[in-house]
C-alpha positions as CSV (number, residue, x, y, z in Angstrom):
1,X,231.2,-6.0,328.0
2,X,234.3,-7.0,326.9
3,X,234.2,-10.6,328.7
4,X,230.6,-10.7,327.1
5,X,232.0,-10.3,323.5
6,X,234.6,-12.7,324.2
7,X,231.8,-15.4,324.7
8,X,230.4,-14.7,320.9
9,X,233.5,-15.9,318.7
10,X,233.8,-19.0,320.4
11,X,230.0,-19.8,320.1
12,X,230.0,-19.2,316.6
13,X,232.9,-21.7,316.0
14,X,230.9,-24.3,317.8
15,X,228.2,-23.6,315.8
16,X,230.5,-23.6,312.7
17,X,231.7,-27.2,313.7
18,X,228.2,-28.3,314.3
19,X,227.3,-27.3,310.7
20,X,230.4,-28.5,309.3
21,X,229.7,-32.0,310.7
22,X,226.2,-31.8,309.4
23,X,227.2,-31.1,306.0
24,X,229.7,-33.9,306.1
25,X,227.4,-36.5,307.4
26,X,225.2,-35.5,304.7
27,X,227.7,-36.2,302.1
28,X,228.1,-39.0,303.7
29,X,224.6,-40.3,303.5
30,X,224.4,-39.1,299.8
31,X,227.6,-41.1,299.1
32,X,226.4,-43.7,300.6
33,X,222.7,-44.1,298.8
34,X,225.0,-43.1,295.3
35,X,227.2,-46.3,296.2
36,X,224.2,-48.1,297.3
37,X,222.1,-46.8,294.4
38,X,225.4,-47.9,292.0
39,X,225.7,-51.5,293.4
40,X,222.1,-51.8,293.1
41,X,222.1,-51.1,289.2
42,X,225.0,-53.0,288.9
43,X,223.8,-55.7,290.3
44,X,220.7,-56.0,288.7
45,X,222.7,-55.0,285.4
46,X,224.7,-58.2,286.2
47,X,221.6,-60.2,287.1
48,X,219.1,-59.0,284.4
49,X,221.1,-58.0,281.4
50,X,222.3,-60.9,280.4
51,X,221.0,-62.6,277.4
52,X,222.6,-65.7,276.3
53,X,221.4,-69.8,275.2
54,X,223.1,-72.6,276.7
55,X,225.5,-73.9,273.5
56,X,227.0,-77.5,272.3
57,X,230.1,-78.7,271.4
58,X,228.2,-80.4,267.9
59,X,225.3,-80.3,266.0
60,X,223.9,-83.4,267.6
61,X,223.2,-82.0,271.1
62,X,222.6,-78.4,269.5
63,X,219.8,-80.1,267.1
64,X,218.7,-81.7,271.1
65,X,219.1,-79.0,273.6
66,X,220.0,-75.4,271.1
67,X,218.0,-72.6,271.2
68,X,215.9,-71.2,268.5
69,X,214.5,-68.4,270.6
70,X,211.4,-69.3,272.4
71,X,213.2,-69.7,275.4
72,X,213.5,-66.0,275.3
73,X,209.3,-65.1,275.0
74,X,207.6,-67.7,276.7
75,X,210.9,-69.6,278.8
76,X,209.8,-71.0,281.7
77,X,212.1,-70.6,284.7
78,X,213.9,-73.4,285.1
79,X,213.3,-74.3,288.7
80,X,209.6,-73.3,288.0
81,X,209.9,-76.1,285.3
82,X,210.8,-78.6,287.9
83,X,208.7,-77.9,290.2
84,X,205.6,-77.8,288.1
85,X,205.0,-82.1,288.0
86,X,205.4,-81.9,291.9
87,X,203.3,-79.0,292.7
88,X,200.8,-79.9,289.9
89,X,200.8,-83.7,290.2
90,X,197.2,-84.0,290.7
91,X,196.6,-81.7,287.3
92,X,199.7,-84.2,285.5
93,X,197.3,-87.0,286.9
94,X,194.2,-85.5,285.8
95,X,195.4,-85.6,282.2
96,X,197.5,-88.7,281.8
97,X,195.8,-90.8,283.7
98,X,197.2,-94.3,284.6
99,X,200.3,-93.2,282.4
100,X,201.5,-92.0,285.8
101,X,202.4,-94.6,288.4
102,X,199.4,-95.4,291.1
103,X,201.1,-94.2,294.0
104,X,203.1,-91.0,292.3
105,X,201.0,-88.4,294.3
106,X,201.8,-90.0,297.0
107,X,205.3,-90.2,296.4
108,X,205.3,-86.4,295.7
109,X,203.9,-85.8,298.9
110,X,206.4,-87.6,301.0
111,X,209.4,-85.0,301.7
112,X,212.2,-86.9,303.2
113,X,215.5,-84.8,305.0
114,X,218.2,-87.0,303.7
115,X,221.2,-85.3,301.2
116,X,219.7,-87.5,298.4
117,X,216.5,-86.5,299.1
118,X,217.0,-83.4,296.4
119,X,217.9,-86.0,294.1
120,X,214.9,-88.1,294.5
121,X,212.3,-85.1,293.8
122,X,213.8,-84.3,290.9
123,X,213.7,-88.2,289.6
124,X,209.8,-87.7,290.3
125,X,209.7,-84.4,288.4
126,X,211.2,-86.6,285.6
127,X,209.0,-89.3,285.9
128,X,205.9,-86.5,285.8
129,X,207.4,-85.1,282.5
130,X,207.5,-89.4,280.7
131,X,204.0,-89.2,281.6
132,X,203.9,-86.9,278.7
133,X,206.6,-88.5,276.5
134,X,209.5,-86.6,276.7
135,X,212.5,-88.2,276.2
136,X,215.8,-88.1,278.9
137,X,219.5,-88.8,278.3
138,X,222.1,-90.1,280.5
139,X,225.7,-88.8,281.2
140,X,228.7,-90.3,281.6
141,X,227.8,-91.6,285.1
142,X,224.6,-93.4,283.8
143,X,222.8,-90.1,285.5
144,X,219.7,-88.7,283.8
145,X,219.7,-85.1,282.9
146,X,217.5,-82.9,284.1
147,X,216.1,-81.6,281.1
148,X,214.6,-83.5,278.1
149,X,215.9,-83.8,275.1
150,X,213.8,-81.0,273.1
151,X,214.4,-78.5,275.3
152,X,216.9,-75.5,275.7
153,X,218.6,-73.2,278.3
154,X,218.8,-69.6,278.3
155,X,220.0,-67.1,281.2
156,X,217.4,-64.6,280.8
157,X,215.8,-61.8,283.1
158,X,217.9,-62.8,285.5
159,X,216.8,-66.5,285.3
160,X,217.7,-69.6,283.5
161,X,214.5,-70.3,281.3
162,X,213.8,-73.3,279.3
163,X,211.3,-74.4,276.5
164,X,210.7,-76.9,273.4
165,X,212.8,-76.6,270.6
166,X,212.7,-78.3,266.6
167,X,213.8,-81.6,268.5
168,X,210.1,-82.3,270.3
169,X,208.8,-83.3,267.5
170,X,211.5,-84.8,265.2
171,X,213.6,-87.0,267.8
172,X,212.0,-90.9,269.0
173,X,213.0,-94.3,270.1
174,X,212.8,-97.3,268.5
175,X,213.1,-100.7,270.5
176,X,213.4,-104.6,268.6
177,X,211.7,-106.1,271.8
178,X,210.0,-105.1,275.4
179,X,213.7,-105.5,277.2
180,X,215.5,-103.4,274.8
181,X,216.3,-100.1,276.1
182,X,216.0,-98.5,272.6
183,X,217.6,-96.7,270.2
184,X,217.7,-92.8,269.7
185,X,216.8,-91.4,266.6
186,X,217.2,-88.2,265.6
187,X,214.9,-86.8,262.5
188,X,212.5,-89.0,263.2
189,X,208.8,-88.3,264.4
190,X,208.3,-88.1,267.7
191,X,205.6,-90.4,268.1
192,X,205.5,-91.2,271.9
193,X,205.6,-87.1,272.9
194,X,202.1,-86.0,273.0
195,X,202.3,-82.3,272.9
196,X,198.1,-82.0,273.3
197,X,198.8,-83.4,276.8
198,X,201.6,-81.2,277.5
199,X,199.8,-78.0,276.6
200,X,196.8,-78.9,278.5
201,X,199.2,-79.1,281.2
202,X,200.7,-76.0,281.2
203,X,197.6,-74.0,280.5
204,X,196.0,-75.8,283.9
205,X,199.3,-75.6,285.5
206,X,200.3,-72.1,285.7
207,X,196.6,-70.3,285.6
208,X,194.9,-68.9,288.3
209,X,191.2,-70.4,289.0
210,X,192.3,-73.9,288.4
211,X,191.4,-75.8,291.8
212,X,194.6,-77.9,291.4
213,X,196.9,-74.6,292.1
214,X,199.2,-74.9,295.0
215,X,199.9,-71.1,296.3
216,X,203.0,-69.6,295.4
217,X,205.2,-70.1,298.7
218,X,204.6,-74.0,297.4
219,X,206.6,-73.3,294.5
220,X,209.6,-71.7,296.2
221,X,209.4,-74.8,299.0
222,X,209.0,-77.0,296.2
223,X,211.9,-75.3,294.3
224,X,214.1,-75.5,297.4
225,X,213.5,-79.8,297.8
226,X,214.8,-80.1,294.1
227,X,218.0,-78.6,295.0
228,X,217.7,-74.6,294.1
229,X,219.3,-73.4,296.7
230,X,217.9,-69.7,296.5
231,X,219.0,-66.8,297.8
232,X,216.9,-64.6,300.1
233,X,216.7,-62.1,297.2
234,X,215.5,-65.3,294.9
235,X,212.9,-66.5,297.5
236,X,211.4,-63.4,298.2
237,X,211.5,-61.5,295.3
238,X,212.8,-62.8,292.3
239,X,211.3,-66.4,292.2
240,X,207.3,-64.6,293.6
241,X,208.1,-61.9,290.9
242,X,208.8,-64.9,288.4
243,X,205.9,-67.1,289.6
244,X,203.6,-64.3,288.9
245,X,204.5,-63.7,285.4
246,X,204.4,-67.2,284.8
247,X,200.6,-66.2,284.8
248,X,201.5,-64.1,281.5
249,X,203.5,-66.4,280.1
250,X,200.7,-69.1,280.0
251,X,198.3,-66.6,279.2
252,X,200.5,-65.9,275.8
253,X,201.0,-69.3,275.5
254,X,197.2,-70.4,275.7
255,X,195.9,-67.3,273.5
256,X,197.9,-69.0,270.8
257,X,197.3,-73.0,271.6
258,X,194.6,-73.0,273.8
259,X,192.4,-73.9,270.3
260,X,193.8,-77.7,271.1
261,X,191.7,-78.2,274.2
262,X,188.6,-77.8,271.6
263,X,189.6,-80.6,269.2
264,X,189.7,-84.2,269.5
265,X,193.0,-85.1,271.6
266,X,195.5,-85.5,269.3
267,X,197.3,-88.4,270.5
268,X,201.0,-88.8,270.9
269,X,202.9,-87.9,267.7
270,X,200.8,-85.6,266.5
271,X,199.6,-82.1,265.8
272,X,197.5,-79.4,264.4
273,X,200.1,-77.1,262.2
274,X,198.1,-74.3,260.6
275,X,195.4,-73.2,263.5
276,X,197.6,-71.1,265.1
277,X,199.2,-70.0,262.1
278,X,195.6,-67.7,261.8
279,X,195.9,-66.7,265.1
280,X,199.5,-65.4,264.5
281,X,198.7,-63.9,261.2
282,X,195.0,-62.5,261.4
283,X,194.0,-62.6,264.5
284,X,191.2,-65.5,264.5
285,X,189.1,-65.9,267.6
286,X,188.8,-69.7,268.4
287,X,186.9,-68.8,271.3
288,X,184.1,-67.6,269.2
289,X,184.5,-69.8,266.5
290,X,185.6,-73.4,267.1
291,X,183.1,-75.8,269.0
292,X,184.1,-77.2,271.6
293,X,184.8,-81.5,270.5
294,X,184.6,-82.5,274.1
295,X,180.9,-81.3,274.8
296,X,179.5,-80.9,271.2
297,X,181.2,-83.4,269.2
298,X,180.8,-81.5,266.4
299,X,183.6,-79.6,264.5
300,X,184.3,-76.9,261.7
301,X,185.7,-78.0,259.0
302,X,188.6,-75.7,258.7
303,X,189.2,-75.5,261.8
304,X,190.6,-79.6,262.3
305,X,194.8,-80.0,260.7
306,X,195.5,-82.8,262.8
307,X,198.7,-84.3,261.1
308,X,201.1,-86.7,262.2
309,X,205.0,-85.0,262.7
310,X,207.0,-85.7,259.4
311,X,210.5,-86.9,259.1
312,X,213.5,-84.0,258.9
313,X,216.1,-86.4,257.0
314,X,218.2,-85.3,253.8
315,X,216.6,-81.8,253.1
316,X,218.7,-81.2,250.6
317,X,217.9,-83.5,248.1
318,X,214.5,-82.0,248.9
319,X,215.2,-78.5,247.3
320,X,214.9,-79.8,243.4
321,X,212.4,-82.1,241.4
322,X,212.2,-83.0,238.0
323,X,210.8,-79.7,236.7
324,X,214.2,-78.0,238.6
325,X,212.1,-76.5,241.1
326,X,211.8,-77.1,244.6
327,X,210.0,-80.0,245.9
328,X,206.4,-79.0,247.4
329,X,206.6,-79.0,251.3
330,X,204.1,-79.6,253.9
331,X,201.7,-82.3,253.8
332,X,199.5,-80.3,251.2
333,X,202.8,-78.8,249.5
334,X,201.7,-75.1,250.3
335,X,205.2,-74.0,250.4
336,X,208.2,-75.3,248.7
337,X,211.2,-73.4,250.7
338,X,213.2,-75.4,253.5
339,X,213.8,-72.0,254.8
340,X,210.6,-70.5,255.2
341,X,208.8,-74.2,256.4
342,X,211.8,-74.3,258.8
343,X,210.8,-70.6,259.9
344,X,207.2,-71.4,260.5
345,X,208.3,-74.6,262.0
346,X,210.2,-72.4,264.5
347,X,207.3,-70.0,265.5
348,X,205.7,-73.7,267.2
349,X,208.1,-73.7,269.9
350,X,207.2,-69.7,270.5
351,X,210.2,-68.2,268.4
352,X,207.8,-64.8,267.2
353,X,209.8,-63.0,265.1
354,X,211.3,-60.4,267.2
355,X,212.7,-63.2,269.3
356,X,213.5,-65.7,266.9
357,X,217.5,-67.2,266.7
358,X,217.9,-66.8,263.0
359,X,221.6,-68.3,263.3
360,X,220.7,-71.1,265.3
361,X,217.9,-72.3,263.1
362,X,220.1,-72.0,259.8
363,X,222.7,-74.5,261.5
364,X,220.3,-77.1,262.0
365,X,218.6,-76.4,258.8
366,X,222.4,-76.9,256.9
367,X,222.7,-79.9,259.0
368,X,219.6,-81.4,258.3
369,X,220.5,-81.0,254.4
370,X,222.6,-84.4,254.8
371,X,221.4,-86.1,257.7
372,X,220.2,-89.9,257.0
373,X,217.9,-92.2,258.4
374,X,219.3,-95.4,260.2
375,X,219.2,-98.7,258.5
376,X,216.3,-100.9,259.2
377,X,217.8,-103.0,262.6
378,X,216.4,-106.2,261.4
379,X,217.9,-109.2,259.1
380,X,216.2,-108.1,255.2
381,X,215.6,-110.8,252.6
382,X,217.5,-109.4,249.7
383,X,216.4,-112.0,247.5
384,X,212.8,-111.2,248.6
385,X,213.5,-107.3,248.5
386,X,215.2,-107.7,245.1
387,X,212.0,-109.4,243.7
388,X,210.3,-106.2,245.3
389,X,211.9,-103.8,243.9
390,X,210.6,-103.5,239.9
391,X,206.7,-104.0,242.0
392,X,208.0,-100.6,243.7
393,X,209.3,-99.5,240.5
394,X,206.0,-99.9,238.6
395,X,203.4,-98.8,241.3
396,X,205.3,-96.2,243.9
397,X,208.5,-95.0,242.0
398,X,207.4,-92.0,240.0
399,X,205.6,-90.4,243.0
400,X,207.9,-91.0,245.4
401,X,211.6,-91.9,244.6
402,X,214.1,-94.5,242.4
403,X,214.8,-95.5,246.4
404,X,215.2,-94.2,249.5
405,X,218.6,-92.4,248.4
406,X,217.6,-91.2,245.0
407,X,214.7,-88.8,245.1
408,X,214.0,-89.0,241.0
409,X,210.5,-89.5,240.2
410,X,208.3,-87.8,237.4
411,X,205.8,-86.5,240.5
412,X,208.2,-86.4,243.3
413,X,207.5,-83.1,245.3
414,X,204.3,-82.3,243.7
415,X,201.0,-82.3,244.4
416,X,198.2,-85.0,243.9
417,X,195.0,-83.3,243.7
418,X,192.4,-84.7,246.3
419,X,190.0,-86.3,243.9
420,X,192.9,-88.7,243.1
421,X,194.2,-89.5,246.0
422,X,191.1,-89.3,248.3
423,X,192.7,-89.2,251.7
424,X,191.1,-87.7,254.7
425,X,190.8,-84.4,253.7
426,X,190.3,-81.8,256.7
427,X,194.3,-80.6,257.0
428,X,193.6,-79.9,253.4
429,X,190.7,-77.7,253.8
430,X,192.2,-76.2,257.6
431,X,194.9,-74.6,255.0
432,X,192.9,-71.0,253.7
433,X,193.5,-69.0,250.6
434,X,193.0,-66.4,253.5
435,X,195.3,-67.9,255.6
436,X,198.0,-68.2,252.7
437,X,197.4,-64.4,251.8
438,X,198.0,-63.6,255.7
439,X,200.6,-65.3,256.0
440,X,202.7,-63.2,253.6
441,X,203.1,-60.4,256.2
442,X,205.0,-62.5,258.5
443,X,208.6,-61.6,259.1
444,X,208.0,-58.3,256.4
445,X,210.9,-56.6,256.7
446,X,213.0,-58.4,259.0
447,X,216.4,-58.2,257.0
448,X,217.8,-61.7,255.9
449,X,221.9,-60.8,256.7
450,X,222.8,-63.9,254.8
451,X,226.3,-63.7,256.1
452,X,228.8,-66.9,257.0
453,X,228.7,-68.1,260.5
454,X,230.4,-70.6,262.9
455,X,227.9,-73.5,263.7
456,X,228.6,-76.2,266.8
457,X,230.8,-78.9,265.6
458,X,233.3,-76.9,263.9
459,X,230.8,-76.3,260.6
460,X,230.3,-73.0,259.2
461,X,226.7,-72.1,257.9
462,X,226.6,-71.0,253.4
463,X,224.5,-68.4,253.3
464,X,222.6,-68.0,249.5
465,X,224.4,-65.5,247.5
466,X,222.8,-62.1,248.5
467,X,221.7,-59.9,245.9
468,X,222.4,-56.8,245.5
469,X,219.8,-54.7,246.9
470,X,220.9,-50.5,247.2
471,X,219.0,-48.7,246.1
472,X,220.5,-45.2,244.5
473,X,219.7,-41.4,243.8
474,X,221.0,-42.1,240.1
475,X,218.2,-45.0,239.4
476,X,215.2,-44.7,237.2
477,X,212.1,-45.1,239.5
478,X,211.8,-48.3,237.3
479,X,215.3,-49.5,238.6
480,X,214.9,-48.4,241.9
481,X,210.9,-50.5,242.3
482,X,213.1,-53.2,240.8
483,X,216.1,-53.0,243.6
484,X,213.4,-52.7,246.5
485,X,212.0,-55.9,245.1
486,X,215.4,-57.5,245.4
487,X,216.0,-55.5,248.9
488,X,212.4,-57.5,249.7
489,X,213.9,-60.7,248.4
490,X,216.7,-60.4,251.3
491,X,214.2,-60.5,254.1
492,X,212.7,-63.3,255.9
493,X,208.9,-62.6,255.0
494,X,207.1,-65.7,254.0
495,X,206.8,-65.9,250.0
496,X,206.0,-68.9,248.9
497,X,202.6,-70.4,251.2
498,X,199.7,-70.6,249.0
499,X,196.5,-72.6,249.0
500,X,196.4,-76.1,247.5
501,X,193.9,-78.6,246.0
502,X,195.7,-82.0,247.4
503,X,198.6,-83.4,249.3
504,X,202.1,-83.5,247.6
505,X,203.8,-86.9,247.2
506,X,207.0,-87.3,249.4
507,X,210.1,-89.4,248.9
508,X,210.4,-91.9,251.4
509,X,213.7,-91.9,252.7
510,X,213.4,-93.8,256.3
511,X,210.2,-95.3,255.4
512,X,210.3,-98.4,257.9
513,X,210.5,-95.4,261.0
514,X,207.9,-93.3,259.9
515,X,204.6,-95.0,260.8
516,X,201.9,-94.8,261.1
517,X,201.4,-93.9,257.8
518,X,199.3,-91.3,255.3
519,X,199.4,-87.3,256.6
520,X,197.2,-87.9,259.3
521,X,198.7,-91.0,260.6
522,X,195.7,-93.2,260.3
523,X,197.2,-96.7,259.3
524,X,199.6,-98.3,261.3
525,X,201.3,-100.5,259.2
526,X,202.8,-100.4,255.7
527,X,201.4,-103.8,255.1
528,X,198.1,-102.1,256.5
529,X,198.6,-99.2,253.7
530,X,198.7,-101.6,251.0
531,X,195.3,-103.0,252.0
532,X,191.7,-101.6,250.6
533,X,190.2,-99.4,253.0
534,X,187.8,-101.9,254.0
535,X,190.6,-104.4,255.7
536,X,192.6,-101.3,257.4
537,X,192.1,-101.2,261.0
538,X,189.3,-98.7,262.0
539,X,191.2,-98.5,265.7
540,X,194.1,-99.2,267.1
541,X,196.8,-97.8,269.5
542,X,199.8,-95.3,269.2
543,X,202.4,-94.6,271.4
544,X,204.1,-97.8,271.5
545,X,207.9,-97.8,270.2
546,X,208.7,-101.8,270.2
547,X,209.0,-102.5,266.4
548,X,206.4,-104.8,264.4
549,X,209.2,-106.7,261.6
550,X,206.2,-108.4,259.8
551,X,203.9,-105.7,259.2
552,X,206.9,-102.5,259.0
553,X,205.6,-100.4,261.8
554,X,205.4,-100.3,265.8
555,X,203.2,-102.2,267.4
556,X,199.6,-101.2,267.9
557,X,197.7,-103.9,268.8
558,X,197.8,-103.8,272.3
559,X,195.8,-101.9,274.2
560,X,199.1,-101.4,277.1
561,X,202.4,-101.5,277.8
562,X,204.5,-104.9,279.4
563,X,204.1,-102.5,282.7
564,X,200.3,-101.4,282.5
565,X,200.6,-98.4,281.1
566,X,197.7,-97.2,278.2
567,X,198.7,-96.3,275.2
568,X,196.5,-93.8,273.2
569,X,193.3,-95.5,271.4
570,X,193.2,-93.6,267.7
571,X,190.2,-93.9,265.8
572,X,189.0,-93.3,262.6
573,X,185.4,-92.2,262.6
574,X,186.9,-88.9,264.7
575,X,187.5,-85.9,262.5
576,X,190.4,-85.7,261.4
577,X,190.7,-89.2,261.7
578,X,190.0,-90.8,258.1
579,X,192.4,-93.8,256.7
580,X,190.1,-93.8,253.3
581,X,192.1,-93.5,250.2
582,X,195.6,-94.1,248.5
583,X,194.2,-97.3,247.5
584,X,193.3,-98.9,244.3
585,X,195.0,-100.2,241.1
586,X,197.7,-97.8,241.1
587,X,198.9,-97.8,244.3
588,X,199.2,-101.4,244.9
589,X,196.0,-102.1,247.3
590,X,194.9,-104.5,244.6
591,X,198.3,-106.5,244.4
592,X,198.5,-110.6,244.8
593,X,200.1,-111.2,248.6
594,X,203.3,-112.6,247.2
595,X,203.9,-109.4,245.7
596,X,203.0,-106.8,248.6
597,X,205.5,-109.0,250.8
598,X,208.1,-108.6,247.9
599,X,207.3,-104.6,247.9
600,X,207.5,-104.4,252.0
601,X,210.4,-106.3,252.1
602,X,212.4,-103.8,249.7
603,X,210.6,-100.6,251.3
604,X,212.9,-101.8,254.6
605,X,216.2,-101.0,252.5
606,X,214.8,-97.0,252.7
């Protein structure tokens, strides 16, 4: 008995340790899922938290490559953006045609092992995106960059995303003869970036159903022979993840744009402004309502704004007329704030206003307040342009400028109804009272903080002086509606877009680099824009940027480049399209030769 229950204490501290172990080991394991759990968050807390645009030195490159928040909703993975010429070169091809080299397909299919070889695929991803017109830069080494001028770089999600910014449209070349490698000009219209061709290639690009897509493994392989050297969490979980919502991403992108695969193509330089306005602002179904060009050649009125991109030069000058008030903006005048046509200019490179980078925007719109055009590159006849300059004064002066310095005119900045001017009319009509009253809503009560802030460059952005706007339990119910008015004042909602009945007269600052000419940019020339309509061209061809000294334009006769590449074919019969009025008595059509050369001549000192 007794050696029996000498047997018991020693079992039960066996069993004691065996318990004691147990309970450790368990603290162990939950330990070690807390640490794993914690390096976990932290890392995706350090992967996905971050929120932050790629920034410049000066306003030059921020005006090129800053962000103004649609990198943020719709960015595009960077390496996605890459890859996407590569893996849908047949879809680039489908749409640009013989812009694209004859053997470029073939070239993206031929995968080489060398150490340049990551080098080479991304030339050809490059050479995919000047299909298109976008524009590239070279470093210090003579290197291109990888990404085009007009597009930014955010770390976002975990991913460095890129998409178009203010630049797209407002930054060209000009070249004085086929071997010149050009000139870089900043403000003004992109006319050889065709963003028609560019959204037809996302929307085919990155939807599902399209026979051209490559599956998604493609991508990552494709991703991985530019150079991204990605991890195993990337290429197996990030990058598929990404690739998926790239889906979405086009999905947003073509619910807003996908009204331009309906209309005439645009052409390079070009765009509708206002359509997607009503999508943003009331919900319009272009599905259900806009014919489709391509099968029915037949359109809606309202539903065709096809304008050519305007100049962004000296915007400050812009902000008073002879009245005192601000010029009227847009090609039909419907608005007559910088700031609010600078807002809405925004929203077209996908900054929606929960995303939009207010302080970004208000440095380039400062900047823009004092940036000039370049003098015209070529030797002027001052004799000649002196002779032309009281012919300017007499016929063009009041409506559009003393000069292309002094903005002074009795009808500068306001608005020529359409029975007097009779130019093509439809971005006149696509502008609604209904889409005016919409538009009002945007941006309600998204606080304006007009506060001082550092811009690139070492400039610091002047707010307005901000009223007062507090409202108080000692008011009068008159005093206080009077202080929310003022509190309303101090947001960004749009409050000065309202209908027209013509299209308002614009100073012509820069004149020689804006063609072609009238909103819709349906004469090529300036010496073509002092003809009657009947000697205007009816066709001719944009897209080319070697400049035409005699007639004050590019040229567009020829139907190709020097190389074989097509340019774009525009014409006039196509809605949209119409190079009928500005012509008659007043506005010089009717002039003796002499004189018109006189008037061009002094129209190159702009």
């Amino acid at each position: 008995m007794q050696a029996q229950t000498g047997k018991n204490p020693d079992n039960a501290t066996v069993h004691g340790k065996w318990w004691r172990w147990i309970g450790r080991g368990l603290k162990l394991v939950i330990l070690l899922v807390f640490l794993f759990v914690l390096t976990i968050a932290a890392y995706a807390a350090f992967r996905f938290l971050p929120n932050r645009a790629v920034t410049y030195d000066n306003m030059e490159d921020h005006f090129k490559y800053g962000t103004t928040g649609g990198d943020q909703v719709t960015g595009i993975p960077y390496w996605i953006w890459q890859a996407m010429p590569l893996v849908c070169a047949d879809t680039l091809k489908n749409i640009v045609g013989d812009r694209l080299a004859p053997d470029y397909l073939d070239r993206v299919t031929s995968y080489g092992t060398g150490p340049d070889e990551p080098a080479k695929q991304r030339a050809l991803s490059r050479e995919g995106y000047k299909a298109i017109g976008f524009l590239y830069e070279k470093d210090e080494n003579g290197q291109e960059l990888n990404l085009p001028i007009g597009l930014s770089k955010r770390r976002a999600l975990g991913l460095d995303r890129t998409y178009i910014n203010c630049a797209i449209c407002h930054t060209s070349t000009v070249r004085k003869a086929p071997e010149d490698p050009g000139e870089l000009v900043l403000g003004m219209p992109a006319n050889l970036f065709s963003l028609y061709d560019f959204e037809q290639f996302i929307f085919q690009c990155g939807k599902d159903g399209n026979p051209t897509r490559i599956p998604q493994i493609d991508f990552v392989s494709e991703i991985e022979s530019l150079g991204g050297d990605l991890g195993l969490i990337d290429r197996y979980i990030v990058y598929p993840l990404a690739i998926s919502t790239l889906r979405d991403i086009v999905q947003v992108l073509e619910n807003v744009g996908g009204f331009s695969t309906r209309q005439p193509n645009w052409g390079p330089g070009r765009n509708d402004t206002f359509t997607n306005n009503k999508i943003f602002s009331f919900g319009y179904d272009w599905r259900k309502h806009i014919p489709d060009w391509n099968k029915t050649k037949e359109v809606n009125a309202e539903d065709i704004g096809i304008v050519d991109w305007p100049s962004t030069w000296l915007q400050g000058p812009r902000k008073t007329r002879s009245d005192g008030k601000p010029m009227q903006l847009h090609w039909d005048g419907n608005n007559d704030r910088v700031e609010e046509r600078n807002l809405n200019a925004s929203m077209a490179t996908s900054a929606l206003p929960p995303a939009i980078d207010h302080e970004s925007i208000e440095c380039i719109e400062q900047w823009l307040e004092t940036l000039e055009p370049p003098a015209y590159p070529f030797d002027i006849d001052m004799d000649l342009a002196k002779q032309g300059e009281p012919v300017y004064r007499q016929y063009c002066a009041d409506c559009h400028g003393l000069n292309g310095r002094d903005f002074t005119g009795k009808y500068v900045g306001f608005v020529t109804p359409i029975n007097e001017v009779k130019t093509d009319r439809y971005r006149l009509d696509n502008y609604t009272e209904e889409l005016a009253l919409n538009m009002a809503a945007t941006f309600a009560g998204k606080e304006r903080k007009q506060e001082r802030h550092d811009c690139p460059g070492g400039a610091v952005y002047e707010p307005p002086v901000a009223q007062e706007a507090t409202i108080t339990d000692d008011m009068n119910s008159a005093e206080k509606r009077l202080t929310a008015m003022r509190a309303e004042e101090n947001t960004y909602r749009y409050k000065h877009y309202r209908k027209t009945n013509g299209y308002a007269n614009a100073p012509l600052d820069g004149i020689w680099l804006r063609a072609p000419y009238l909103h819709n940019g349906s004469i090529p020339t300036l010496r073509d824009l002092l003809e009657p309509v009947y000697n205007r061209p009816t066709e001719f061809y944009r897209g080319n940027n070697i400049y035409d000294p005699i007639n004050v334009g590019f040229l567009s006769a020829e139907s190709h480049s020097a190389d074989g590449k097509p340019f774009f074919k525009f014409e006039i019969e196509i809605p949209g399209n119409g190079n009928q009025g500005h012509e008659g008595l007043k506005y010089g059509t009717l002039l003796p030769q002499d004189k018109k050369q006189a008037l061009l001549e002094y129209l190159k000192t702009f």
